[in-house]
N, C-alpha and C positions, 0 to 999 in steps of 0.2 A: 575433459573436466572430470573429476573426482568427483563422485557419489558420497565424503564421505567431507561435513563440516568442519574446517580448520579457524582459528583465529583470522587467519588472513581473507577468508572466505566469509566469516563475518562483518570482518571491517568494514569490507565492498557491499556489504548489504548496508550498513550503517548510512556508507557514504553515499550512497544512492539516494536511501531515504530524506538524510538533509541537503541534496540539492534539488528534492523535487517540494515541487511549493505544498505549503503545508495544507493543513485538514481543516474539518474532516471532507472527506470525498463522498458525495453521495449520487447512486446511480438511479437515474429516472430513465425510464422506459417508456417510450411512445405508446398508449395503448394499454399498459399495466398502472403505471404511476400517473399521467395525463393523458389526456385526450387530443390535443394539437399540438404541433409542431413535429421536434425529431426527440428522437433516444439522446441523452448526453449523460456525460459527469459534469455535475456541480462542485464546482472548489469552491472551499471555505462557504464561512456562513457571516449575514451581518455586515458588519465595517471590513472584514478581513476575503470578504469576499472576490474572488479571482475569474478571470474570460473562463466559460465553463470550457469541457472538452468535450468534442466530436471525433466519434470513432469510425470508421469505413470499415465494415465487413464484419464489426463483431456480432456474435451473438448476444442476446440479455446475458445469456448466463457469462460469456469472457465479459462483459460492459461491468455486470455487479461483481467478479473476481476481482482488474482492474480495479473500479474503484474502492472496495474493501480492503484491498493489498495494503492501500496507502495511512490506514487506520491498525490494518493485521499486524503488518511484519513488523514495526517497532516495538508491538507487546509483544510478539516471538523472539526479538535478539534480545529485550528484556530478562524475558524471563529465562534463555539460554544462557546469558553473561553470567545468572543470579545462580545458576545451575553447575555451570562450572567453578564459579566461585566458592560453592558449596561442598564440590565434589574435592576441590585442589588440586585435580592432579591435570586443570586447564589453562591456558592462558587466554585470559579476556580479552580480546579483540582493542 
């Protein structure tokens, strides 16, 4: 794999994002954030809310990477689509 972002290397970031269930994702930590039960990601919030998620073996810190990613990387190809578009010499994903 190439170190270096292409369009196409975007897209698959794109398409990732919109098959994974939406947001936001937030990481509770056994211990830091509550006091009982286990560490999870919480999906969604409210009526949109989704089965949280149970991770084996991560640490806090991969659990809150994880579930930040899923809030991160849309305003990162955001703001890279908006970057090349501005630059013109890219093509947007």
């Amino acid at each position: 794999m190439t170190d270096v972002l292409d369009a196409r290397m975007l897209q698959a970031m794109k398409e990732r994002c919109a098959r994974a269930r939406s947001g936001p994702w937030r990481s509770l930590v056994e211990g830091r954030d509550h006091t009982s039960g286990s560490s999870f990601i919480m999906v969604g919030e409210g009526d949109g809310r989704s089965t949280d998620i149970e991770l084996s073996g991560a640490t806090p810190d991969d659990q809150d990477f994880i579930a930040h990613a899923r809030q991160d990387l849309p305003i990162l190809i955001d703001a890279i689509e908006r970057l090349w578009a501005e630059l013109g010499g890219r093509e947007q994903g």
